[in-house]
C-alpha positions in Angstrom: -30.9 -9.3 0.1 -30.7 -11.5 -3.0 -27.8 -9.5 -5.2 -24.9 -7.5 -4.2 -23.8 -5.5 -7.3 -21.4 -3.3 -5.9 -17.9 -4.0 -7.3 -15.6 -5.1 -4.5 -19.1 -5.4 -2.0 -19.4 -8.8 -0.6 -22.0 -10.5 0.9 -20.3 -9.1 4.3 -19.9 -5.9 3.5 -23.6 -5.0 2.3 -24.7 -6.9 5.3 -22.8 -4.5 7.4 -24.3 -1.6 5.6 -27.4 -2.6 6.3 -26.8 -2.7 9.5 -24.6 0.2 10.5 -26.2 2.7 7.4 -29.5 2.0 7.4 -29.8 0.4 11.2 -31.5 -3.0 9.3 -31.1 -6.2 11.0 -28.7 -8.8 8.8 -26.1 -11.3 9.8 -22.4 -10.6 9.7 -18.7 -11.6 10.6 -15.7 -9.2 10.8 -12.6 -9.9 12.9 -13.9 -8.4 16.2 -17.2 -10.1 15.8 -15.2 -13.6 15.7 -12.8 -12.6 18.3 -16.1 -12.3 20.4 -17.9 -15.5 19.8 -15.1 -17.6 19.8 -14.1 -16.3 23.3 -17.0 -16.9 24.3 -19.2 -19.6 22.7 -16.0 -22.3 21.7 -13.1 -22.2 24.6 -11.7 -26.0 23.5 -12.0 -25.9 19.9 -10.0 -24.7 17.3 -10.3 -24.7 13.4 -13.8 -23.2 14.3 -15.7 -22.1 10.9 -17.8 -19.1 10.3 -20.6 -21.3 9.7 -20.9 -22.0 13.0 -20.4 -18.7 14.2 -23.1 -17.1 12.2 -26.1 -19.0 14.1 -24.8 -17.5 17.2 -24.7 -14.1 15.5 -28.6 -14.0 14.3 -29.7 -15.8 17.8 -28.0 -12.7 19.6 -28.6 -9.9 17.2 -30.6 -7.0 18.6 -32.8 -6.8 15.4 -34.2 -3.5 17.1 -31.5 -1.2 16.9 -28.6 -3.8 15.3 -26.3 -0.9 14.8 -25.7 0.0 18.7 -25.5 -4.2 19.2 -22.9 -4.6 16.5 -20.9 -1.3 17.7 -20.8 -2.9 21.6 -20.1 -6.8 20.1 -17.1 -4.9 17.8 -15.8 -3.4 20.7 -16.3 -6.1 23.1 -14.2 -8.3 20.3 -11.5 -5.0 20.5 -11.1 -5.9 24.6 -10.8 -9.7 24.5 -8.1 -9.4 21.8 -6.3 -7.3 24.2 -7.2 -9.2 27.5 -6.7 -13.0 25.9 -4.4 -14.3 23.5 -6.3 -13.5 20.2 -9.2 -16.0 19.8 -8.8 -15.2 16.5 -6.3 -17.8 16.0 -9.2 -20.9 16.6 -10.6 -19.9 13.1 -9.5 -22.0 10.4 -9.8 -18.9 8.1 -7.0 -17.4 10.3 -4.1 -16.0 8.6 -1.1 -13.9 10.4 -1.4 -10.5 8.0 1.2 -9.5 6.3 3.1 -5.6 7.6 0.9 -2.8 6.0 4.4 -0.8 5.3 5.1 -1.2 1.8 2.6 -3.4 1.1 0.4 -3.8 -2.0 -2.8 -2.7 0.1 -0.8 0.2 1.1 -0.1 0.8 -2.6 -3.4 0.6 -3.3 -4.4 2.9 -0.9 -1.7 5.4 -1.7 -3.5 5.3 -5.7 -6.8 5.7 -4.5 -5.9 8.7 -2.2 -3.6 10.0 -5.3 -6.5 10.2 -7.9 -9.0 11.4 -5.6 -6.7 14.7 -5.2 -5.6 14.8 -8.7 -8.5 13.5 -10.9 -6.3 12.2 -13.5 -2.2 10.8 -13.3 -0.5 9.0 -15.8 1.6 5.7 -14.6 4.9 7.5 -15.0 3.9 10.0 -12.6 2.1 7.7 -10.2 4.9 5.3 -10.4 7.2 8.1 -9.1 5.1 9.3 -6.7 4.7 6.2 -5.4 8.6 5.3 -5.6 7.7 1.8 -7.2 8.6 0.0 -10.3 6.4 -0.3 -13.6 5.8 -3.7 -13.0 4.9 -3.7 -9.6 2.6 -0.6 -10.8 0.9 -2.4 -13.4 0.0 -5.5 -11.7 -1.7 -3.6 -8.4 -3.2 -1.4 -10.9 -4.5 -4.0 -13.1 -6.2 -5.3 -10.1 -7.5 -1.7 -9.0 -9.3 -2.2 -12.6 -10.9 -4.9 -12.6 -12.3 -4.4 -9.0 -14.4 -0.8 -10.8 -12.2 0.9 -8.7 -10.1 2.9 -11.1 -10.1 3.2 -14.7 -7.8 4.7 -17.7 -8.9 7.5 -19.8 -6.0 7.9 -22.7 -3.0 6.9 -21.0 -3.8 8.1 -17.5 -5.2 6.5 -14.4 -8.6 8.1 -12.9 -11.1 6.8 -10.5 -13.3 4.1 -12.0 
């Protein structure tokens, strides 16, 4: 895979669309997948880097049916984050998220859903629908635009 072209579609993400779309072997990390290896692979080391993760990932990878392997290593990630403290916290890209409730990727969310029902909204409605201020509004929004995700057409918000 040379481009991704997608806007908002990393690297990651195409790599797990190859694999769980179109069953295509390709290398990928998600939170589960990182749980798992570093359970497993890195028990006295912290500040552990996907880099050397993602070795252990294509050494491992059932490049026959990659789909099934990833759905069993996701779910085997899901069970050692609830049997062990979270390995998740020997990465050095760990970060403790933020609460969802009333969060900007709620927000988001909430605008996306919005526009798929209503087509078009314009930000005085969304804004009271939502219960948020203008600003708050205009800076997710902004965001939402220059991700492709949404777009204006006049004065109103639609999906990009």
């Amino acid at each position: 895979m040379s481009q991704v072209k997608l806007p908002g579609i990393g690297r990651a993400s195409a790599s797990a669309i190859l694999a769980f779309v179109f069953n295509e072997p390709s290398v990928f990390i998600e939170t589960n997948i990182r749980a798992a290896f570093i359970h497993f692979s890195f028990h006295e080391r912290t500040n552990i880097r996907d880099k050397e993760i993602y070795p252990l990932v294509a050494a491992t990878l059932d490049r026959s049916n990659p789909r099934m392997w990833y759905y069993a290593l996701m779910d085997y990630g899901v069970m050692v984050k609830k049997k062990f403290r979270n390995p998740d916290r020997k990465s050095i890209r760990y970060q403790r998220q933020s609460p969802f409730q009333g969060s900007d990727r709620q927000i988001r969310g909430m605008i996306l859903r919005i526009l798929l029902e209503e087509s078009q909204i314009s930000p005085l409605q969304l804004s009271q629908k939502l219960r948020i201020d203008q600003e708050r509004l205009k800076r997710i929004t902004r965001a939402l635009k220059e991700e492709g995700l949404i777009q204006t057409i006049g004065r109103n918000f639609t999906i990009g």
